[in-house]
C-alpha positions as CSV (number, residue, x, y, z in Angstrom):
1,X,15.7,12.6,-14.4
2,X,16.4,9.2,-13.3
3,X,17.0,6.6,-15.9
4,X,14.5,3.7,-15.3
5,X,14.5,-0.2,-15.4
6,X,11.2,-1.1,-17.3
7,X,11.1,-4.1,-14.9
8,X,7.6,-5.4,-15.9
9,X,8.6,-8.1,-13.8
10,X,6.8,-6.2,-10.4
11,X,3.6,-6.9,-10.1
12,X,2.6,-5.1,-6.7
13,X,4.0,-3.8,-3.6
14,X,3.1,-3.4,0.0
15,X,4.8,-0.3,2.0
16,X,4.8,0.2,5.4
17,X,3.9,4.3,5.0
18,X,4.6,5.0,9.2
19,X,4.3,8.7,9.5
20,X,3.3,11.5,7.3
21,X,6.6,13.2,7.8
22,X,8.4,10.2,6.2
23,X,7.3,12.6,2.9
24,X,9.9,15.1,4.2
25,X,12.4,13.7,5.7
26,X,15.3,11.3,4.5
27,X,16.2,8.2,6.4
28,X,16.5,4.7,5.8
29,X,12.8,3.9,5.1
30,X,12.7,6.9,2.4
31,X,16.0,5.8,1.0
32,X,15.1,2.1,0.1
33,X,11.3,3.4,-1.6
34,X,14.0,5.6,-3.4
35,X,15.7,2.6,-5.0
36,X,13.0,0.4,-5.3
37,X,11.0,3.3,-7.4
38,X,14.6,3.5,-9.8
39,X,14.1,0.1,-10.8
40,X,10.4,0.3,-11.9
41,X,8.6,1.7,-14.8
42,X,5.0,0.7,-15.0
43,X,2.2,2.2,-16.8
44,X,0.1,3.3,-13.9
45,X,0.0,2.9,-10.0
46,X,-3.2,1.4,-8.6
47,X,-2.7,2.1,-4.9
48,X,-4.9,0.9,-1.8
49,X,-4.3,3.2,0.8
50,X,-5.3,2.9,4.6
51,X,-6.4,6.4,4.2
52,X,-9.7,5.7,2.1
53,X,-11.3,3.8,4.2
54,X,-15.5,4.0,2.9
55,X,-18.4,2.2,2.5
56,X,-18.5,0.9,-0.9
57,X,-15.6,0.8,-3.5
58,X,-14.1,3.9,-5.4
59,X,-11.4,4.1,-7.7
60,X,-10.0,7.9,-8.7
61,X,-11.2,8.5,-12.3
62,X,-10.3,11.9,-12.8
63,X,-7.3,13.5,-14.9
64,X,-5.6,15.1,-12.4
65,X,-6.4,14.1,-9.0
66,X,-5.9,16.4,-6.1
67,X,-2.8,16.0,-3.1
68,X,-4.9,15.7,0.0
69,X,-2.9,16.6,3.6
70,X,-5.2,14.5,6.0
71,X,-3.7,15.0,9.0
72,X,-2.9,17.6,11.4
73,X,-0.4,18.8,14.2
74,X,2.7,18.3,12.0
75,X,4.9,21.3,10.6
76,X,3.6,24.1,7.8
77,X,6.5,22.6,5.1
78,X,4.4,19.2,5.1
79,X,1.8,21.0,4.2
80,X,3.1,22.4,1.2
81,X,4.0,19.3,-0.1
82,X,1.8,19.2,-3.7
83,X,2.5,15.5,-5.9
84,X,1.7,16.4,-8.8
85,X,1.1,13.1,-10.9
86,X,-1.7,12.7,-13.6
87,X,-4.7,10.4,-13.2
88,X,-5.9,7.6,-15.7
89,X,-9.6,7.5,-16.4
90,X,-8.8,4.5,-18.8
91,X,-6.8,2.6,-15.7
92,X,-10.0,3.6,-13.4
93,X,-12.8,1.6,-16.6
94,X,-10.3,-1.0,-16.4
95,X,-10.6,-1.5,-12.5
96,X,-14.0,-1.2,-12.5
97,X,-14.5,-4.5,-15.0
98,X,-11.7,-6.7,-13.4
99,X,-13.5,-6.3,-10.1
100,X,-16.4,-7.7,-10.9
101,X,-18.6,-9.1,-9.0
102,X,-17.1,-6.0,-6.6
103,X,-18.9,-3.3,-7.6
104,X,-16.2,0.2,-8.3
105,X,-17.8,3.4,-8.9
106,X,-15.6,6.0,-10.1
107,X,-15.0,8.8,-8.1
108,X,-13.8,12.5,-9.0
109,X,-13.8,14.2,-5.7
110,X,-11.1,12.2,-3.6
111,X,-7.8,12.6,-5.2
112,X,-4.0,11.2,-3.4
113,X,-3.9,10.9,0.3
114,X,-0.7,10.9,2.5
115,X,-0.7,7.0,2.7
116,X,-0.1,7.2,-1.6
117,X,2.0,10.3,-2.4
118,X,4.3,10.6,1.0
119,X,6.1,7.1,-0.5
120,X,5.8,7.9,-4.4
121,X,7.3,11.4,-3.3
122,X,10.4,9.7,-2.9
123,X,10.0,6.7,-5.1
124,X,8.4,8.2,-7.9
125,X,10.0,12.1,-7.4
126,X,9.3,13.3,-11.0
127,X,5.4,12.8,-10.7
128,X,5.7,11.4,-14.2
129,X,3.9,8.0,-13.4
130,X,-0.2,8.2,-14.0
131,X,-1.9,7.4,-9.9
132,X,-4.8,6.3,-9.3
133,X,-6.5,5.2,-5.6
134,X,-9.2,2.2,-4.8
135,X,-10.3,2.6,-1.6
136,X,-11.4,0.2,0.7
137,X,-14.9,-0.7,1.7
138,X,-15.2,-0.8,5.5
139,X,-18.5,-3.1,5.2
140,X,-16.5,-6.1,3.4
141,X,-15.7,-9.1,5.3
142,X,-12.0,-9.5,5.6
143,X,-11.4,-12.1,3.0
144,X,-13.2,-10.3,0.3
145,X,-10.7,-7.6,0.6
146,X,-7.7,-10.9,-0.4
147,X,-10.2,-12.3,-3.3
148,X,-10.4,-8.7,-4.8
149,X,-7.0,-8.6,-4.6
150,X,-6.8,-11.6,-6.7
151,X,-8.8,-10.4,-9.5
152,X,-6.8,-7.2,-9.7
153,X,-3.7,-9.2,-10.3
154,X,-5.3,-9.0,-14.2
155,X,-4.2,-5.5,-14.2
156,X,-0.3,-6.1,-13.2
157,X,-0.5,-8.9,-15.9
158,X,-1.8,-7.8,-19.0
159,X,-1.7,-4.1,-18.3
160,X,2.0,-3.4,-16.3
161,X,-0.3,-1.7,-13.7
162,X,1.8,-1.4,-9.8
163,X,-0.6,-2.8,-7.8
164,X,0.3,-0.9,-4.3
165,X,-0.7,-1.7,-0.7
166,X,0.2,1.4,1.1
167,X,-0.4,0.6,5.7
168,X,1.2,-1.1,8.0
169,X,1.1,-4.5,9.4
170,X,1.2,-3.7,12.8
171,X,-0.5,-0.3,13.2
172,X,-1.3,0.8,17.0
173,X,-0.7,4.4,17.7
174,X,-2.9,4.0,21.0
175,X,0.2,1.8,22.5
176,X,3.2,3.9,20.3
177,X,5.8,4.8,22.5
178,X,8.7,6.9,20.7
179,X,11.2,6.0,24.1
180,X,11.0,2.2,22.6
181,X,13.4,3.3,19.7
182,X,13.5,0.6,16.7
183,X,11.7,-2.2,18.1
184,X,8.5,-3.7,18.8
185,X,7.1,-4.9,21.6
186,X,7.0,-8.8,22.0
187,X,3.6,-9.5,20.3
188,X,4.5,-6.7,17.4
189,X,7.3,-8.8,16.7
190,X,5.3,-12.1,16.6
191,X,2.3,-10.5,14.4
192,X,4.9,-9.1,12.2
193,X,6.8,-12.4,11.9
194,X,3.8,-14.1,11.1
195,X,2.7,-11.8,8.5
196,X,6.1,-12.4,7.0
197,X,6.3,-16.0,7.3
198,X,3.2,-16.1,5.2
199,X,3.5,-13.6,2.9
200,X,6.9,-15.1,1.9
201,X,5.9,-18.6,1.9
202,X,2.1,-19.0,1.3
203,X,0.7,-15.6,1.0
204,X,-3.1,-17.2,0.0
205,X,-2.7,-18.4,3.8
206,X,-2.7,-14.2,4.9
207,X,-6.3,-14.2,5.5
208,X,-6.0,-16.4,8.4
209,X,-3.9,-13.8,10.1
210,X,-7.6,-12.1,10.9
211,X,-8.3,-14.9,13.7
212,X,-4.7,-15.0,15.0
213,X,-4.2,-13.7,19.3
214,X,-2.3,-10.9,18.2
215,X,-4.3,-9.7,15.0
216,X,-6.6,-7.3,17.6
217,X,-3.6,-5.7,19.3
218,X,-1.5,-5.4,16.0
219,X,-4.7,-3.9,14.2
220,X,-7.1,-2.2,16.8
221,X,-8.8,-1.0,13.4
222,X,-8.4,-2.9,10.0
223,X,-7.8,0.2,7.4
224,X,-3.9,-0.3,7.7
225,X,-3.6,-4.2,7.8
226,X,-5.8,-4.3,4.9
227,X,-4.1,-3.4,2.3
228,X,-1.5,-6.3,3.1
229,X,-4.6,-8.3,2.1
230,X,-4.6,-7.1,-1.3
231,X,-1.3,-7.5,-1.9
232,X,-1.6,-11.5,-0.8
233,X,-4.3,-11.6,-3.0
234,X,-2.4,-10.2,-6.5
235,X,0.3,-12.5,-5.4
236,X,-2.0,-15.4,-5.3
237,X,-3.4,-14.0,-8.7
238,X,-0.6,-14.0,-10.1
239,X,0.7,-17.3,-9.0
240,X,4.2,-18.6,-9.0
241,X,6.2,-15.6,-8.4
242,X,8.9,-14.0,-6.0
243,X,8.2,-12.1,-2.8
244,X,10.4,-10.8,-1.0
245,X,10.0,-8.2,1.8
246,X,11.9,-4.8,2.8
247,X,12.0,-2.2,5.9
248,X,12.1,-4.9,8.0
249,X,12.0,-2.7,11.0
250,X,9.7,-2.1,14.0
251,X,9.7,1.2,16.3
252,X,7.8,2.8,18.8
253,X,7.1,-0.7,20.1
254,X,3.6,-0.8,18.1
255,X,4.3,0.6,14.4
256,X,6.3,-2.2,11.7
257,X,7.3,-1.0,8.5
258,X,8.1,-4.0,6.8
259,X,7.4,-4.0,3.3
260,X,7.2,-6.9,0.2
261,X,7.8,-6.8,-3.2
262,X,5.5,-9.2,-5.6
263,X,7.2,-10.3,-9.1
264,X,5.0,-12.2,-11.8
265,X,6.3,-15.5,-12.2
């Protein structure tokens, strides 16, 4: 087993997830999740993944959730893949009361989708780290998502709880073109850039991002740009610390996988 950092010091992340095969295969997205995960040793994960996408709020409240393979077309071995980590019923009461006014009802029949357990695969390998998913209420106006984001910032401060944004900034598979290679097309660059700019600088400014020319192309549908909104928002709770980002990478033309790291001050 990997000897941990308890770095306290993280108080959420946002990963670019890409595809579902990135659980299987080893390349230079995997590798830095690997590192990242080898510095980090928090009580629980709290992830928001583009995957849950619902009407209303759930958080996973159940012992040990399920490893759920939604998707389709891709090889049998991702299939197989079963991450194994323990739930935390306590973590899930806790989310529940810092939301508030946000109403969370606890949920026991979701479990871990890909967007969660294809990054802690390889950042987390040994399972050993209680997981626990919020998913994300379709009905919300965009900058409820940031403010609830902000309240959950309690839970990396007094309770060394990861807060984790798992999507991607610039998510459109209708425009994806693998002959592109690593790099984005013109306006995924700019919406990209923008997102960093922001998230690096004044990350309570993310919100506006939602009325910016680009925000419809880069985000078609809102499930995978929103969890970069909660990560703004726990970095605005927490106030004062670091960000810095990761990944910094865009391929296909339409598909960034830059990611940020979010330190308490």
């Amino acid at each position: 087993m990997t000897t941990k950092t308890n770095s306290t010091n993280v108080s959420a992340l946002f990963v670019g997830h890409g595809s579902p095969m990135n659980a299987i295969e080893e390349n230079s997205f995997t590798k830095s999740w690997n590192e990242l995960g080898e510095q980090l040793a928090p009580r629980a994960i709290l992830s928001v993944s583009a995957h849950w996408y619902t009407h209303g709020t759930g958080v996973t409240a159940m012992d040990k959730p399920r490893t759920i393979h939604d998707f389709y077309g891709f090889p049998e071995e991702l299939n197989q893949v079963i991450y194994s980590a323990p739930g935390d019923p306590e973590i899930a009461s806790l989310v529940e009361d810092v939301a508030k006014p946000t109403l969370v009802q606890q949920d026991h029949s979701w479990g871990l989708d890909h967007g969660t357990w294809s990054v802690l695969k390889h950042m987390f390998p040994d399972a050993d780290i209680p997981v626990i998913q919020l998913s994300i209420d379709a009905t919300k106006p965009y900058e409820e998502h940031f403010e609830l984001g902000a309240r959950l910032a309690r839970l990396a401060k007094e309770n060394n709880v990861l807060i984790m944004g798992s999507g991607n900034v610039v998510h459109n598979l209708h425009m994806y073109a693998p002959q592109v290679g690593d790099r984005g097309f013109d306006w995924a660059d700019r919406f990209d850039e923008k997102a960093r700019e922001l998230m690096l600088t004044e990350p309570d400014r993310v919100p506006s991002l939602f009325s910016d020319r680009d925000f419809k192309r880069a985000a078609p549908t809102s499930d995978h740009f929103l969890p970069l909104a909660y990560v703004a928002g726990v970095a605005a709770g927490v106030g004062g610390g670091e960000i810095s980002s990761f990944n910094e990478q865009r391929t296909g033309g339409s598909l960034s996988m830059t990611g940020y790291v979010v330190t308490k001050p």
